[in-house]
C-alpha positions in Angstrom: 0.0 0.0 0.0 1.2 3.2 -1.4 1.7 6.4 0.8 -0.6 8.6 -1.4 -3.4 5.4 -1.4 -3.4 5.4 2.9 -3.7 9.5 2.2 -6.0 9.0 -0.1 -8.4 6.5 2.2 -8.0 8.5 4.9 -9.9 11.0 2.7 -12.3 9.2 1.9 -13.0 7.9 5.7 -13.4 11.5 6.9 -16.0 12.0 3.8 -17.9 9.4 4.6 -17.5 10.1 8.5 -18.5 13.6 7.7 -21.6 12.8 5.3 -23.0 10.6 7.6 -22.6 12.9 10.8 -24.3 16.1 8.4 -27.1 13.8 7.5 -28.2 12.8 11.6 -27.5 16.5 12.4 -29.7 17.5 9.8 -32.7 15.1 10.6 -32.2 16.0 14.5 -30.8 12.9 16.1 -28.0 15.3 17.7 -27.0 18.1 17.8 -23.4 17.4 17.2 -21.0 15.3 18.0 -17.0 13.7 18.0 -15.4 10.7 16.0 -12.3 9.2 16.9 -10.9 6.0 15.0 -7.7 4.2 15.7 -6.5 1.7 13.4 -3.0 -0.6 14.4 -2.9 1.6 17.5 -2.4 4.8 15.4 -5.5 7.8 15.3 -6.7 8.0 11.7 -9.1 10.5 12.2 -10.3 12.8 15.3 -13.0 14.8 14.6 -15.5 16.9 15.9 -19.1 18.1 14.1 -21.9 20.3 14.6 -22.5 21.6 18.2 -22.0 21.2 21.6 -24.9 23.4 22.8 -27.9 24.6 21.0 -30.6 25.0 23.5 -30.6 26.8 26.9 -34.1 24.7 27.3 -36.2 22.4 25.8 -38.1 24.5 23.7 -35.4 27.6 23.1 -32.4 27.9 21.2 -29.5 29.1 22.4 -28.4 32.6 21.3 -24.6 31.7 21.9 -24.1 28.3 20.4 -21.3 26.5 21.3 -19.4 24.6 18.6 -18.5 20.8 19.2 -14.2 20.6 19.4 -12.1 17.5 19.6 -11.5 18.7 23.8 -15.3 18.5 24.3 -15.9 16.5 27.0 -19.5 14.6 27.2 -21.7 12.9 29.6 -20.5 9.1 29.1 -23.5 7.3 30.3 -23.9 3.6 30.3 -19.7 4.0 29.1 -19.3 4.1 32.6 -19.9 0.9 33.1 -16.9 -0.3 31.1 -14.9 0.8 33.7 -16.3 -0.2 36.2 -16.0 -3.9 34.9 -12.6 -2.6 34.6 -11.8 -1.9 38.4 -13.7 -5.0 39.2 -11.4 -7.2 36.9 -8.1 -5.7 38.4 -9.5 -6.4 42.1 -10.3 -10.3 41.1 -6.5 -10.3 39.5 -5.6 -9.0 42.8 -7.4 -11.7 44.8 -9.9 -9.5 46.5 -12.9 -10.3 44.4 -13.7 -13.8 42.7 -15.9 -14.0 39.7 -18.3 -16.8 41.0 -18.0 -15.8 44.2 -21.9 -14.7 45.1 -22.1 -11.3 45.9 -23.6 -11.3 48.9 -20.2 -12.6 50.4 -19.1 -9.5 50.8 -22.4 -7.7 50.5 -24.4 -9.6 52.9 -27.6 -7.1 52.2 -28.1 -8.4 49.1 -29.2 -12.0 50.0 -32.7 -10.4 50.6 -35.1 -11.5 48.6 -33.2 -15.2 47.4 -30.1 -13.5 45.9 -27.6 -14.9 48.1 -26.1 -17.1 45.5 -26.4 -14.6 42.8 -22.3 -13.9 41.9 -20.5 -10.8 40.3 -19.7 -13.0 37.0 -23.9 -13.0 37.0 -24.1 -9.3 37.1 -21.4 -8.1 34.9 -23.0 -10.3 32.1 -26.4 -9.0 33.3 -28.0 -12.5 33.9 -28.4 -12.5 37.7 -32.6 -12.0 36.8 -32.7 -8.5 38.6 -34.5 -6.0 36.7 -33.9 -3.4 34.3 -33.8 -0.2 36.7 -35.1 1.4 39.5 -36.5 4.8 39.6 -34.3 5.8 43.2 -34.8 8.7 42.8 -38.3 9.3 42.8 -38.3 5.9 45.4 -35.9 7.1 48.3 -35.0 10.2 49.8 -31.0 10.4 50.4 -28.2 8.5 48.6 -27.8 5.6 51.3 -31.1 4.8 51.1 -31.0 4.6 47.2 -28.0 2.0 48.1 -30.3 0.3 50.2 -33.0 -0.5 48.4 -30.8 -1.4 45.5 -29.0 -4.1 47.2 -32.4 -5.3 48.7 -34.0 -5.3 45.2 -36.1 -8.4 44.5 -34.9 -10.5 41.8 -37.2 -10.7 38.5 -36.7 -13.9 37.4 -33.9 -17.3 38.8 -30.2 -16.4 37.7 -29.0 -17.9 34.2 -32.3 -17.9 32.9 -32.3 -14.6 31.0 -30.8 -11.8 30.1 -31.9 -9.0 31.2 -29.7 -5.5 31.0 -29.6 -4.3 34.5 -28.6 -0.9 35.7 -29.3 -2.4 38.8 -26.5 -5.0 38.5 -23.8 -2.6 37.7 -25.0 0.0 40.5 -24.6 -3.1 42.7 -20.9 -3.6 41.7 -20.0 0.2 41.5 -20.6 0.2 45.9 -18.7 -3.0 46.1 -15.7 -1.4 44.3 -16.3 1.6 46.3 -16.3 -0.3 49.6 -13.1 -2.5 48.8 -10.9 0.3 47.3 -11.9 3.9 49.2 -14.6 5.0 46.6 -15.5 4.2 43.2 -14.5 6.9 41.9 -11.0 7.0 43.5 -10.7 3.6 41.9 -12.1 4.6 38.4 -9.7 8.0 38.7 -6.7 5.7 40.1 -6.5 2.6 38.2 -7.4 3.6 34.9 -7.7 7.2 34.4 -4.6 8.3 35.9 -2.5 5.0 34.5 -3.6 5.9 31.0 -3.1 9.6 31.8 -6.8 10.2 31.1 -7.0 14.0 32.7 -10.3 15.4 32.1 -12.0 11.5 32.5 -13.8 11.4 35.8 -17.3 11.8 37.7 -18.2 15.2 38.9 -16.4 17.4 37.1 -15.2 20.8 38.7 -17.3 23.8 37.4 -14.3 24.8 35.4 -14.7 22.8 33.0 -18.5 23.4 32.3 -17.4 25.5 29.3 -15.8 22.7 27.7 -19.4 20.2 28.3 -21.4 19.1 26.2 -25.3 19.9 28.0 -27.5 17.0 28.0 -31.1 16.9 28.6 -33.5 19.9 29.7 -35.1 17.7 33.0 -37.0 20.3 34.1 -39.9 17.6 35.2 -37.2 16.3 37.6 -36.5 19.9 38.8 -33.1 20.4 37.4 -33.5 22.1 34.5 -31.2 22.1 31.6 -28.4 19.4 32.8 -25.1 20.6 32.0 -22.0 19.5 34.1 -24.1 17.1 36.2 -24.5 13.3 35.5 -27.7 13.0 33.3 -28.7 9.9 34.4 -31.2 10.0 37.1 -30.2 7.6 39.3 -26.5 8.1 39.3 -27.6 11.6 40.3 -29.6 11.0 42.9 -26.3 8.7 44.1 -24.6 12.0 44.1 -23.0 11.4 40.9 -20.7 8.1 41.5 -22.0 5.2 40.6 -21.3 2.1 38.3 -24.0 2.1 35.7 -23.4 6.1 34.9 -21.4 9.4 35.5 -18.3 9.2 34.1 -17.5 12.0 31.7 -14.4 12.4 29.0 -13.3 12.9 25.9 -13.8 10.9 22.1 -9.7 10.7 23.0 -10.0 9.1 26.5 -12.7 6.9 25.2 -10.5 5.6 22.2 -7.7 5.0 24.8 -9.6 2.3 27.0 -10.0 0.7 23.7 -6.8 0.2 22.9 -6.1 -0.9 25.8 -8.4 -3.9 25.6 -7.2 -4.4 22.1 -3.6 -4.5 23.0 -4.3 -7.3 25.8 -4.2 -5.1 28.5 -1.4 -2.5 28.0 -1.6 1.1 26.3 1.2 3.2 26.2 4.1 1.4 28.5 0.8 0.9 31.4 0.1 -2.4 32.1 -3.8 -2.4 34.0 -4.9 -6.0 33.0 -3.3 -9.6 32.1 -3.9 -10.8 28.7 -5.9 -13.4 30.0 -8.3 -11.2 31.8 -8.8 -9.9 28.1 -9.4 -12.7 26.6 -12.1 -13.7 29.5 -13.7 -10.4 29.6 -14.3 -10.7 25.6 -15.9 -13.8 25.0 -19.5 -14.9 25.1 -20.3 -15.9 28.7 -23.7 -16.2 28.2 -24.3 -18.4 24.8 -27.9 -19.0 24.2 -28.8 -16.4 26.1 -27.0 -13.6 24.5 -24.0 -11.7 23.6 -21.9 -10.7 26.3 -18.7 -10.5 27.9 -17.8 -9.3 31.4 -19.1 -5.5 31.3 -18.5 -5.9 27.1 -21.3 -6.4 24.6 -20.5 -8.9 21.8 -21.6 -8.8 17.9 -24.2 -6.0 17.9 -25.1 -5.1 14.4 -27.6 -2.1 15.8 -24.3 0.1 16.3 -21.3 -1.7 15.4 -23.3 -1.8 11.7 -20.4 -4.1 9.4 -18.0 -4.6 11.9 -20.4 -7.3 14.3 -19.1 -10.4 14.2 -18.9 -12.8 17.8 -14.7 -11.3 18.3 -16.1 -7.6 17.9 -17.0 -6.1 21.5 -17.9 -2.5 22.6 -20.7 -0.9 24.1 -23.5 2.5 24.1 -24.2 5.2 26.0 -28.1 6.6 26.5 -26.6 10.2 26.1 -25.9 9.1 22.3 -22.1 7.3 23.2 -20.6 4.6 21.7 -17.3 2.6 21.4 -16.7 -0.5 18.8 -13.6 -2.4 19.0 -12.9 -4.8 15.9 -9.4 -7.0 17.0 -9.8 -8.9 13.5 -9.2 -5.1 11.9 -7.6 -3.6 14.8 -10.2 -0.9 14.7 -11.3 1.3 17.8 -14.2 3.4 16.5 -15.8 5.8 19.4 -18.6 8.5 18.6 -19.4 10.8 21.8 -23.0 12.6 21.0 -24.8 14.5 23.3 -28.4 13.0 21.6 -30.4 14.3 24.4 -29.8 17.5 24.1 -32.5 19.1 24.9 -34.5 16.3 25.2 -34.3 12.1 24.7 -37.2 12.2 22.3 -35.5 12.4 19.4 -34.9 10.2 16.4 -32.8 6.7 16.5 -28.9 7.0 16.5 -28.8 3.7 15.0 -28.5 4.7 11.4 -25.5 7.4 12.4 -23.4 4.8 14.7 -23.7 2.2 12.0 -22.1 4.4 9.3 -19.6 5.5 11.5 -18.9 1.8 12.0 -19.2 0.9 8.4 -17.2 3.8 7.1 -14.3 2.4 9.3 -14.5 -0.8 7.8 -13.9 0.5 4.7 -10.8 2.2 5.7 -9.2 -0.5 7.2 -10.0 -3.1 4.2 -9.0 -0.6 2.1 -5.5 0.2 3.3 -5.0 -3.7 4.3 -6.1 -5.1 0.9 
């Protein structure tokens, strides 16, 4: 492969990147967004489209829109819980959590309710029958007693029967982190952002940096009005903003980095975090016949990884309009980072957008490998 043909591709990937980000801005699945793909460990394209902010609530524009940069940094949503699976997997290498170990072991409140042999391999691949979500916030009045009533939820169905995405799971193993290593976020902020020198990755993030975030949702009906800074999520809100399912904000950039890390086995940039064998368990189907899924990962998933599904492609999405797609047959990373909410979640399917993305990456890579 000629120097001019890799310029050449790469000209075509950002066309075809940028042509399919116009066409969801201009049918109003988001407002704007940023694309980062990596392809044999090397950024091949980092951009950023349309806007950050457009409305100052639901039904008003902004007068001073904010343009969408590479340094934005968005509301990560159900992302978060990537790294959370993350800190849990370095505690089990470190012998201080085991896999089939049932959960109640070392949360002895959650054996209400018939759960005490319900282990964390059963909630990181979301087949431990609780359900879905919990509205907390509308259900308890302070943070512990959200905690609480999680950990005393009653199951929905016997473990290894279904699967069943649960919030409620990874909430679960977000306060068990926290209680074993001095706060969940200390651990998320400790073991992976500051290892991969992630700086602006974190929960709460300090007011100066609201000019840099991308708003989310006008939840005026919850009484917070147009979310910007704060989690969007709910629940992780009503948990004070820490917590395992949600909350996490970052860049397109820090994204890309944690997966390259699981594509290199563990390792980015001289930082070891996890064994190659803890890969290679956390990226295969643990659930076949049931579904699709890894520890914290989600295998083969047409919907937003469009061309690049197959049962060795994992990633995950993000409510807020977030995505990551890691491809280890091309060596792909492929994150999008959208703030689709903005100003409300009512808007049309990201599907279509992610999948291009995804598909336009493919193309690039076959094309420069052919």
């Amino acid at each position: 492969m000629t120097a001019s043909r890799v310029a050449e591709a790469a000209t075509e990937l950002r066309g075809e990147v940028a042509a399919a980000m116009d066409r969801a801005m201009e049918e109003g699945v988001f407002p704007g967004g940023v694309v980062v793909i990596r392809h044999r460990g090397e950024v091949v394209l980092e951009e950023a489209f349309g806007y950050s902010h457009l409305y100052d609530t639901r039904d008003a524009r902004t007068p001073y829109p904010t343009r969408a940069t590479t340094d934005t940094i968005y509301d990560l949503a159900s992302l978060t819980k990537l790294f959370t699976a993350t800190c849990v997997m370095q505690l089990v290498e470190e012998g201080r959590l085991e896999l089939d170990a049932p959960v109640a072991s070392y949360l002895p409140e959650f054996a209400e309710h018939g759960k005490a042999d319900r282990t964390i391999r059963q909630l990181l691949t979301h087949v431990a029958g609780l359900p879905p979500f919990e509205h907390l916030w509308e259900l308890e009045p302070t943070p512990e007693a959200r905690v609480r009533h999680t950990l005393a939820v009653r199951p929905q169905a016997p473990a290894n029967t279904e699967y069943v995405y649960s919030d409620v799971g990874l909430i679960t193993l977000g306060h068990l982190v926290g209680l074993l290593d001095g706060g969940l976020d200390r651990s998320v902020r400790e073991r992976v952002a500051r290892s991969l020198g992630l700086r602006d990755l974190g929960y709460c993030p300090p007011e100066e940096l609201r000019s840099r975030i991308a708003p989310t949702e006008d939840e005026s009906y919850a009484g917070r009005g147009m979310v910007w800074g704060q989690v969007h999520d709910e629940n992780a809100w009503s948990l004070g903003g820490v917590a395992g399912h949600a909350g996490l904000f970052g860049t397109a950039r820090e994204v890309s980095a944690l997966g390259q890390l699981y594509l290199n086995r563990g390792e980015y940039e001289g930082a070891r975090l996890l064994r190659p064998e803890t890969v290679e368990e956390m990226t295969r189907n643990q659930i076949p016949g049931l579904g699709s899924r890894g520890l914290g990962w989600q295998l083969d998933a047409e919907f937003y990884m469009g061309e690049l599904a197959s049962d060795r492609t994992y990633g995950h999405t993000g409510f807020t309009g977030t995505s990551l797609v890691v491809d280890p047959r091309r060596e792909l990373v492929v994150t999008l980072l959208t703030n689709r909410v903005h100003p409300t979640r009512h808007g049309p399917d990201t599907g279509p957008a992610r999948r291009a993305v995804a598909n336009a990456a493919r193309e690039y890579a076959d094309s420069v490998t052919s």
